[in-house]
N, C-alpha and C positions, 0 to 999 in steps of 0.2 A: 335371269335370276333376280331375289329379290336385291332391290337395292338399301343399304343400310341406312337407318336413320342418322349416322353420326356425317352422310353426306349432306344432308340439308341443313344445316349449321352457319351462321354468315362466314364466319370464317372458311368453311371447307368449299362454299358454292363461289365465293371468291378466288379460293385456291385453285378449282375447276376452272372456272372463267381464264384467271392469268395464266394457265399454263397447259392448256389446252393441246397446244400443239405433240406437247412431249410427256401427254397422260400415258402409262403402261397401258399398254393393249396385247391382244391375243387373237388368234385366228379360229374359227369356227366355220365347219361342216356344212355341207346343207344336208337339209331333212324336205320332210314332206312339206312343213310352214315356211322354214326356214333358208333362205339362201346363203352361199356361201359368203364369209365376208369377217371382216375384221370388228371385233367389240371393246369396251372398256375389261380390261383387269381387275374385277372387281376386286377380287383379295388382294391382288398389289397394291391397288388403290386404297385399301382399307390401314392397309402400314402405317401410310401417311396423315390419313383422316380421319382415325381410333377406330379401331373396334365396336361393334354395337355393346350395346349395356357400360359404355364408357361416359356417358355421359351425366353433368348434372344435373337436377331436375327442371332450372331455368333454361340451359341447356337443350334440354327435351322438348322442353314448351317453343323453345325457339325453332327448333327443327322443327317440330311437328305443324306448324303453320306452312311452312316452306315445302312440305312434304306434300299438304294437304293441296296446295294448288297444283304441282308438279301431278297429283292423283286426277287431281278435275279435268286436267286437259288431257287425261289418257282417256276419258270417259267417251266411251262409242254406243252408250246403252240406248235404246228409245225411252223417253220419259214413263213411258206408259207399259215399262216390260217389267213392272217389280219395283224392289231395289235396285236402281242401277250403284255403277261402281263409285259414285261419289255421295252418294246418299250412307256407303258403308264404311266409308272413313269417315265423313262426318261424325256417325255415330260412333264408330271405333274412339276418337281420338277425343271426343265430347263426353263419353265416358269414364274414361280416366282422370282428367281436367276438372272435372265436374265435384269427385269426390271429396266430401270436407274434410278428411285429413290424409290427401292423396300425396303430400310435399310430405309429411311425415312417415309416413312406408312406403318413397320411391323406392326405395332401394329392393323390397321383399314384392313388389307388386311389377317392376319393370321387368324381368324376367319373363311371366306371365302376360304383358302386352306383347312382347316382343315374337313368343310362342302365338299365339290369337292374329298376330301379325301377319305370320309367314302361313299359319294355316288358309287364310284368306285367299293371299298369294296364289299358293299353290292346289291350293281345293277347293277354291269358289264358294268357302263356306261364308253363309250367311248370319248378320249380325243378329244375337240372340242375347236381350238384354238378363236374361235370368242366369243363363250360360254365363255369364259376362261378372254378375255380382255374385254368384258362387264360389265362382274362381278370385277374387279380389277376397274377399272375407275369407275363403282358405286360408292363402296367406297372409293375411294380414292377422288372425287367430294363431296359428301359428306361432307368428313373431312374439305375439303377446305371452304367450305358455313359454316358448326360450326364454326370454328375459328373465322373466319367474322362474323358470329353472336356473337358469345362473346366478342368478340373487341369491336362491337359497343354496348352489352348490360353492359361489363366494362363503356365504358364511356361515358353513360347513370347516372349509379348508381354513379359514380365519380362527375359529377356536379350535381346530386341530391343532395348528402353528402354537397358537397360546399357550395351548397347554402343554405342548412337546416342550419352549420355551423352559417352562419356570419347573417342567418335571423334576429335573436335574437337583433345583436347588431346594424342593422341599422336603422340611425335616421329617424323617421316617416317624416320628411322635405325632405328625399331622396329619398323618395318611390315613383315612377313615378303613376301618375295617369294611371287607366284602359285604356285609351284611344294611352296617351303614348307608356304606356307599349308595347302594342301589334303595335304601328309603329314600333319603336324600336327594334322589335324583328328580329334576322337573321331568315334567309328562313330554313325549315327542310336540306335541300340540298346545300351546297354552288356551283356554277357554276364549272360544268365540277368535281367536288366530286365525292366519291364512293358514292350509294344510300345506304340507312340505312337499313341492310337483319331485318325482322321481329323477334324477341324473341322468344321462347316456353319454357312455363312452364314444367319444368323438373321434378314436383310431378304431373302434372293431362294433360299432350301436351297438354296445352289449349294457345292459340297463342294470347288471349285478354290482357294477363298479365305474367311475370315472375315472379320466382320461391320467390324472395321477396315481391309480390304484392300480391301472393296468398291469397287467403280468409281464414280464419281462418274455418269457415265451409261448406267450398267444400270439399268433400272427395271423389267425384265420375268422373271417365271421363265421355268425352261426351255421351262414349254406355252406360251409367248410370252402369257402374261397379265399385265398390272401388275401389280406386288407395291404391297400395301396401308399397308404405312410405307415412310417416307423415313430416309435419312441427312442430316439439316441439320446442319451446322459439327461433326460428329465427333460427334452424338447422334441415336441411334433415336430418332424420333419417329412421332405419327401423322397424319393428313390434314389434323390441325386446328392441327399444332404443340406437339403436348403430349408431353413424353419419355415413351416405354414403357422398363419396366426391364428390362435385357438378364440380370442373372442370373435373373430369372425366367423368362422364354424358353428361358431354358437346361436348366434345373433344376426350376423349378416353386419355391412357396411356401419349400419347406424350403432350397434350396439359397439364395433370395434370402434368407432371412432371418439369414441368415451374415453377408453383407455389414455393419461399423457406418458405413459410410458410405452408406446407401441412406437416397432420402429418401421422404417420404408424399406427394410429389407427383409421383411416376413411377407413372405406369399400368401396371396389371397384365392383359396379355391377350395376345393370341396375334402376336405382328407379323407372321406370316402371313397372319389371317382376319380379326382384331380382336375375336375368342369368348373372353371372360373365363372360360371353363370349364376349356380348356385351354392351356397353353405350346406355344412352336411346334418343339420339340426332342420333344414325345410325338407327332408323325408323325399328331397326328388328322385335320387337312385337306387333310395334303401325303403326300406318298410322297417317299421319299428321291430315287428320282431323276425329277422331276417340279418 
C-alpha cells in the first residue's frame, strides 16, 4: 500500500530507525505475487507519525526529498522502456516545488498532490504535465473566488449588525419614508466596483441564503439527502455536538488561520461530508447546485 508522506520526515525516519524492533506490524496472506509473511502497520504507524495532509509546507519539502530517494532505489525499469519509475517522481514532485506561489496555496493544492500521488501508485498513471496544471489552477481559482466570497459575505453580516445595533435607538422623526428610502438607497454596485460573488450555505450549498440565514428546519440538500452538520444555537456543529470552524469551510487552512479569535477546539473538516482533506467551499463532494 501506498506509504504516507508524513513518513519521510527527519523526525519520523528516525523514529523508524530507533524503534524498529517494536514498530506495529500485521500479518498477511499469500496471493499469486505475494507470499505469506508479516508487514509494517501502516495505519498504526501512521498514529504516531501524523496522518497524510498533516504536514507543513517546509515539512513537505522535507519529506519529499527523503521520499524521492526511498522511490529511486525501488526503480527496476530499463532506461530505455519510457518513463521509468524515478523519472515520474521526479517530475511529480518538481512540479509542485517549482510553482511561484506554491507555499502560498499549500494548503488548497496538497490535497490534489496527494490524490495524483496514489493514482500513480496504484494505476501506473503516467506524468501529464497539462493534466497536472489544470488541476493546480482549479484549485488554486477556486481559493481566490472563496476569499471574495467571504470578504463580501463579512461585509454583508458587518452592516447588518450595524444597523440591527442603532435600529432600536433611532428616533421614528428620522426614519425616511418607504418611498424615500429606496431613492436614497446606493446601487448593489458602485461604478467600476468588484461585483458582489454570490454566498453558499456551508450546512445545506444552498446559494438562496448563508450559513446564518439558514432555516432552522431544513436539514436536507437540494438531492433531498440530510446534510451531515447541524446549526445548534447559532454554531455549526457536527452529529456529536462539536463546533466545526466556518472560516475553514470557506477558505481552507489559510483563510482560517486569519481569524485571532479561532479556537483549537473547532474541527476542521468538510460540514458537507465530514472529510478532513477538504473544505466544503472547494466543491469536492458537492456540485454547486446539488
Amino acid at each position: 500500500m501506498p506509504i504516507p508522506l508524513t513518513f519521510f520526515t527527519h523526525k519520523s525516519l528516525c523514529y523508524i530507525i530507533n524503534n524498529l524492533a517494536i514498530l506495529p506490524t500485521k500479518k498477511i496472506d499469500s496471493d499469486s505475487t505475494f507470499k505469506k509473511g508479516v508487514i509494517l502497520d501502516i495505519k498504526k504507524l501512521s498514529k504516531t507519525l501524523g496522518e497524510e495532509l498533516t504536514l507543513s509546507f517546509s515539512q513537505y519539502r522535507e519529506a519529499t526529498a527523503q521520499m524521492f530517494k526511498f522511490q529511486e532505489q525501488q526503480n527496476s525499469d530499463l532506461p530505455d522502456s519510457g518513463e521509468t519509475w524515478t523519472q515520474f517522481w521526479r517530475s511529480h514532485f518538481t512540479f509542485f516545488e517549482n510553482r511561484e506561489d506554491t507555499e502560498e496555496f499549500f494548503d488548497e493544492w496538497k490535497h490534489v498532490e496527494l490524490e495524483l500521488r496514489h493514482d500513480c501508485w496504484g494505476y501506473s498513471y503516467k506524468y501529464d504535465a497539462s493534466y497536472y496544471s489544470q488541476c493546480y489552477m482549479t484549485v488554486k481559482n477556486n481559493m481566490i473566488q472563496h476569499i471574495k466570497n467571504r470578504e463580501d459575505l463579512d461585509l454583508q453580516i458587518s452592516k447588518a449588525l450595524e444597523s440591527s445595533s442603532h435600529r432600536d435607538f433611532t428616533p421614528r422623526s428620522n426614519i425616511p419614508s418607504r418611498s424615500n428610502s429606496h431613492s436614497n438607497q446606493q446601487p448593489f454596485q458602485e461604478a467600476g466596483g468588484r461585483p458582489s460573488a454570490p454566498p453558499f450555505c456551508i450546512l445545506c450549498a444552498n446559494q438562496s441564503h448563508t450559513l446564518f440565514q439558514h432555516p432552522q428546519d431544513k436539514s436536507k440538500f437540494r438531492d433531498r439527502r440530510n446534510t451531515w452538520a447541524k446549526l445548534t444555537n447559532g454554531r455549526l456543529t457536527s452529529s456529536n455536538g462539536q463546533e466545526i470552524c466556518v472560516r475553514y469551510n470557506i477558505g481552507g487552512s489559510r483563510y482560517c488561520a486569519k481569524d485571532p479569535k479561532h479556537g483549537d477546539n473547532q474541527a476542521h473538516l468538510c460540514s458537507f461530508c465530514s472529510n478532513k482533506i477538504h473544505h466544503a467551499l472547494l466543491w469536492t463532494c458537492r456540485t454547486k447546485d446539488s
